[in-house]
N, C-alpha and C positions, 0 to 999 in steps of 0.2 A: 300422301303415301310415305312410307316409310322403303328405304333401299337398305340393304345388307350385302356383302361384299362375303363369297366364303371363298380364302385363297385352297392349294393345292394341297397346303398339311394338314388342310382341316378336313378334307375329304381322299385321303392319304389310303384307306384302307376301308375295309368293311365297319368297323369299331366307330372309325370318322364317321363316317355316313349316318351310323345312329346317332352320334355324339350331334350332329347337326339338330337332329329329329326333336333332342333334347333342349339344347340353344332355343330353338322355336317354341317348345312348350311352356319355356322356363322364362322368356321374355316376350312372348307372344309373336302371331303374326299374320295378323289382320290386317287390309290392304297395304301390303308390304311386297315387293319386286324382291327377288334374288339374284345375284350374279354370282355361277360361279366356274371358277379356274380349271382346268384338267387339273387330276387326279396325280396326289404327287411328285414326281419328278416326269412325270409323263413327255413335258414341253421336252426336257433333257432328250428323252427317249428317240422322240419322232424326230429332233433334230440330227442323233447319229443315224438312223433311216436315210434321209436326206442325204447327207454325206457316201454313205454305202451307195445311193441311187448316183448321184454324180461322179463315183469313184468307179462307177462298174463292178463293185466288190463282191465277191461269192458269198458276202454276209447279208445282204439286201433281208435275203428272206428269214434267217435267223433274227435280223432284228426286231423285222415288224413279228415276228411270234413270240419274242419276248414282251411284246405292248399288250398283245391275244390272252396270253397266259395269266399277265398280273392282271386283269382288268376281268380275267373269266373266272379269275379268285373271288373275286369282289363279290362279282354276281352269286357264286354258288354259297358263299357266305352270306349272303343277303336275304336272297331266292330259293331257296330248298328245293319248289318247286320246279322242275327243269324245263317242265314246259308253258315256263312262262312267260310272257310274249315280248321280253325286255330281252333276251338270247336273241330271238330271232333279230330284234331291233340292232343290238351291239354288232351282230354277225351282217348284216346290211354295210354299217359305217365302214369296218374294214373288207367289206369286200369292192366297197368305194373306193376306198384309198387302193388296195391293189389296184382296179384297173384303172385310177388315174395313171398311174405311175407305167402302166401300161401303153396307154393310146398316147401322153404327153409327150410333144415334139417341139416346148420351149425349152430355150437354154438359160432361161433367166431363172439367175439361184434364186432372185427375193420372190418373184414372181409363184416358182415352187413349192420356197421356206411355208409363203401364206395358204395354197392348196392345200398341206399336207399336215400343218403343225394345228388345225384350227381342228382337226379330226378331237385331239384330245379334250378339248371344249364343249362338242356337240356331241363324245360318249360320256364324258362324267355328268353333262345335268340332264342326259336322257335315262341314264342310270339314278341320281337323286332324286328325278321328278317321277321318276316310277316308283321308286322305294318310298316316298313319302304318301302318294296315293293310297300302298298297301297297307300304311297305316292311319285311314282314314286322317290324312293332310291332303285334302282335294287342293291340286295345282294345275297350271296350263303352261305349258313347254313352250318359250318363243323363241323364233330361229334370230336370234341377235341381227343377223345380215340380213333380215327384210326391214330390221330398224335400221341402222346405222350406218348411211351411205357416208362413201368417203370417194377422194380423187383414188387415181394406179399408183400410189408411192407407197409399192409394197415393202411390210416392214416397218414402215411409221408413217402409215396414212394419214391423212387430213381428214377433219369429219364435216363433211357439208351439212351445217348447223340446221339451214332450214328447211331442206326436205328430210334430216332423219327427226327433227322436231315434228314436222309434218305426221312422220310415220307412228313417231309414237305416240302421240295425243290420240292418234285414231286407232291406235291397234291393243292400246293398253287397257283393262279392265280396270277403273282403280279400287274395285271393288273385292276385287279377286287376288289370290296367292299365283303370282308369276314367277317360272325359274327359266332365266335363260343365261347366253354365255359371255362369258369375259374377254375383253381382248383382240375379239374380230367385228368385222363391219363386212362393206361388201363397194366396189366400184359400180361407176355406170352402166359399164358391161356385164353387173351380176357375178365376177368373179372374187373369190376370197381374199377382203386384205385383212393384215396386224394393224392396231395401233402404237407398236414399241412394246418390245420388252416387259414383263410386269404390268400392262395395261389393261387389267381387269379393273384397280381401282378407278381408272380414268373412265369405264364402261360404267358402273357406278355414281360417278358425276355426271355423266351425260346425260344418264335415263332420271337423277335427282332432278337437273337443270330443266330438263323439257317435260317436267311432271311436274315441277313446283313443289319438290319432295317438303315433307316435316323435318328430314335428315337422311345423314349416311352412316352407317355403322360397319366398318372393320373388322374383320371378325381374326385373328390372327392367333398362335400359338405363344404369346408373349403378351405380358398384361396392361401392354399400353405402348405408346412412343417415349422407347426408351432415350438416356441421351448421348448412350454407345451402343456399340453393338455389341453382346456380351460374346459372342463369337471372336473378338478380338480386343476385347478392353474388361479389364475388372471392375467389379464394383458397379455397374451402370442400375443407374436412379431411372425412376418413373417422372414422365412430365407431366403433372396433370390438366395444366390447360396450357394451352399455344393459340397464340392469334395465327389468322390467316397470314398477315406478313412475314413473322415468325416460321411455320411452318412451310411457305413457299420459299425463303431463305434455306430454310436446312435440305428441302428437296432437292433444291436449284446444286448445294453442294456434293446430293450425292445421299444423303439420308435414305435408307431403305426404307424407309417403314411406309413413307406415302410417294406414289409415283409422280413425281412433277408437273405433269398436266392435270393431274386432280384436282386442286386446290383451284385454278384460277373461276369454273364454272360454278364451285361452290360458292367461291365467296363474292362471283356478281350477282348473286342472290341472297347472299348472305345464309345460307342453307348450314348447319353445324354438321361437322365428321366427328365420329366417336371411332377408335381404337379401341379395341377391347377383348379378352380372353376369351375365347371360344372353350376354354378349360373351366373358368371361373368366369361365366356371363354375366352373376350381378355385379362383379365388381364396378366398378365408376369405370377405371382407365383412362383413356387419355381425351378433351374435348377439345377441337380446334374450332375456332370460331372467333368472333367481332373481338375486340381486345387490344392488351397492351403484351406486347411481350411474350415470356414464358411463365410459365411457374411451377416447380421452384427456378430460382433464377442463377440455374450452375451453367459449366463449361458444357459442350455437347461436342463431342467428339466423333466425327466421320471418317472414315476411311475408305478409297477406291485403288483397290489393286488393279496391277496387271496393266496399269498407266504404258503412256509413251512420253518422254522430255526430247521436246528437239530445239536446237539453239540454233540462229543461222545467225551472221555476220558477213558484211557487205566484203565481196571480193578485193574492193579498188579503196578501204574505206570510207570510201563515203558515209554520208547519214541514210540510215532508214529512216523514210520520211513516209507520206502520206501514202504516196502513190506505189511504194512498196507495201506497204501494208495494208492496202485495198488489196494488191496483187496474191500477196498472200492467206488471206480471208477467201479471195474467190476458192484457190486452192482446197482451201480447207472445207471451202462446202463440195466442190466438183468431189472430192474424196468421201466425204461423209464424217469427216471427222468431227466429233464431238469435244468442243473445246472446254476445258475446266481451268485452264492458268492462264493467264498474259501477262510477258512481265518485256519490258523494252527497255532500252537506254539508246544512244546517240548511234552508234554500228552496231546495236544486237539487238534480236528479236529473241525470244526463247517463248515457248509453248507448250503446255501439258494435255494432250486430247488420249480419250479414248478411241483404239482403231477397231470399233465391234464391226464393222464391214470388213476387215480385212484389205484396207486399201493403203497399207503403208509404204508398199515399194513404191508403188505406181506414186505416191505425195513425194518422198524422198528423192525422185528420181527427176519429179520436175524442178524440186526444189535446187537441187543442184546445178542446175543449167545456169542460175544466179544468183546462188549463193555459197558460201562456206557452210556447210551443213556437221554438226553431231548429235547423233541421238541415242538416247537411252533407250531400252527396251522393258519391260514389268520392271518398272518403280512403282513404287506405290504415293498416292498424293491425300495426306490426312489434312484436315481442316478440323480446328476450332472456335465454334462460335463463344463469342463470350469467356473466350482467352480471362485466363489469369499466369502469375508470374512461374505459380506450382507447376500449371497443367503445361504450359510453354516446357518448361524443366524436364518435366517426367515425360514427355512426348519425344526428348529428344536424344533422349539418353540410349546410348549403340547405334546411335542410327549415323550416317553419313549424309549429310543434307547437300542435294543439289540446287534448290531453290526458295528460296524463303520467300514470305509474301505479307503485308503485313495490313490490315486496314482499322477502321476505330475500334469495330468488335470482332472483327476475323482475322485468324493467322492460317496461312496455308502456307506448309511444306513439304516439296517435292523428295523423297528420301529413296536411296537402294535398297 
């Protein structure tokens, strides 16, 4: 089988939706799986929802009918027909979501985040696996969460490999055109978790890994794995091949384009990912797979905003030695902090994590009990693979460096 990956801007609008129909005709799609993302900025959407619902805020219900609205565009762009039975189907999902948010008497935000945000997943491929039907692309709709069971670490669940391999050898057709969703799976209890953040392509490798897929193919608004972001860097080059090592290097720093747990299931099977222009589908774009290297063989420049740098230093000076630095790891996981820097000497620890839980008093506050603490707030930490003397130069130019980091082929610098 072949697996396809459509993210959020490819199915962004009514226009998307067809634009897919095209993708499919234009490169076939004979037993071939789809995974795809909520629609647009949708995730964005349901997560101000979320916050209204814990805020108690008189926007609650303005929000979710900003979700009703964009999403009833879609249909009536789509559907002509009004009584067609894909309304009645979209109008089901949120009248779910309403009365979750009704009868619910947790107070766990992650617990929530997954009830709430996976709605956008389970209306956009109930919405494209309808729309492809009416144009005679016979499909079968799978509820993603009766494949891919995971433990309760809502928000970045764990995927219990052998019974969602289980599930899906016996529930998948390989014969047949499947559309199901990206992102979510399901606990022991049958309730909704995430996989992290952007973890559609990771849903993608899963169902490759325990299908024995031919491949995985990307389907993205950009003509490959570029090796910036043009969002923040000029000039950025096409890669057109990357080894597995390679490319779980640049994920590990931060690279958008492929989600860091992607790569590892592909490549114990050695399964190839293609990147590739959902605008311009025959182009080649980008092939990660068995290999050396990149190529061409330039600088790759990352960027992650909205960082945190916290330095800490021994009260008494003494040495940071082992057993502070066990101590402060535990910390960093009890917190959830995602760490991207380490950099040490004899009395100083210094650290760059992202705080996407929101748990940075509660770290700084134990931190303190033993140590001299300061930290920075949105700095940004760019990284260069495959550093030259140019791209060192021109990277650093206005900026103010708090940390510099240097290794044989990576520089990373922590900057304001």
């Amino acid at each position: 089988m072949k697996i396809f990956k459509f993210g959020g801007a490819s199915v962004k609008d009514a226009q998307g939706v067809k634009n897919v129909v095209n993708v499919l005709q234009t490169v076939g799609y004979e037993d071939t799986l789809i995974v795809i993302s909520a629609m647009g900025k949708t995730t964005n959407a349901l997560e101000v929802v979320i916050k209204n619902y814990f805020d108690k805020s008189n926007e609650l219900q303005a929000s979710i009918q900003e979700i009703v609205k964009y999403h009833n565009e879609i249909l009536l762009e789509l559907f002509p027909n009004e009584n067609h039975p894909i309304f009645k189907k979209v109008t089901s999902f949120f009248e779910e979501l309403k009365g979750f948010l009704g009868r619910n008497k947790s107070p766990d935000y992650n617990y929530v985040y997954d009830q709430l945000v996976s709605f956008g997943e389970l209306i956009s491929t109930t919405i494209v696996s309808a729309y492809l039907n009416t144009v005679s692309i016979e499909n079968m709709w799978l509820d993603v969460r009766e494949m891919i069971k995971t433990d309760a670490n809502y928000r970045d669940a764990k995927v219990n490999w052998e019974q969602t391999q289980q599930n899906i050898k016996q529930n998948v057709q390989k014969t047949k055109l499947h559309i199901t969703q990206g992102f979510l799976g399901s606990d022991p209890n049958n309730f909704t978790t995430t996989l992290g953040r952007e973890g559609s392509d990771y849903t993608a490798a899963i169902f490759a890994y325990c299908l024995n897929a031919e491949s995985v193919t990307i389907w993205k608004d950009v003509p490959g794995v570029l090796n910036a972001d043009p969002r923040y860097f000029e000039n950025a080059q096409l890669l057109h091949n990357i080894s597995y090592r390679e490319a779980i290097e640049l994920a590990f720093y931060g690279a958008s384009v492929i989600h860091p747990k992607t790569l590892q299931p592909l490549q114990r099977k050695e399964i190839p990912l293609y990147v590739k222009s959902f605008i311009n589908p025959t182009d080649n774009g980008t092939a990660v797979a068995k290999g050396t290297g990149i190529e061409p063989n330039i600088p790759c420049f990352i960027v992650k905003k909205n960082q945190v740098l916290i330095s800490l230093s021994s009260l008494d000076f003494s040495f940071i030695v082992e057993n502070n630095i066990s101590e402060i790891f535990k910390l960093l996981h009890d917190c959830k902090m995602k760490v991207d820097v380490i950099q040490n000497s004899a009395i100083s620890f210094s650290v760059c994590v992202d705080n996407k839980f929101n748990n940075l008093e509660k770290l700084l506050s134990a931190l303190r009990s033993k140590f001299k603490v300061t930290h920075y707030e949105n700095v940004s930490l760019y990284t260069i693979r495959h550093f030259t003397g140019l791209a060192i130069e021109t990277l650093k130019k206005d900026k103010e460096i708090l940390l510099e980091q240097r290794a044989e082929k990576t520089i990373q610098l922590v900057v304001k």
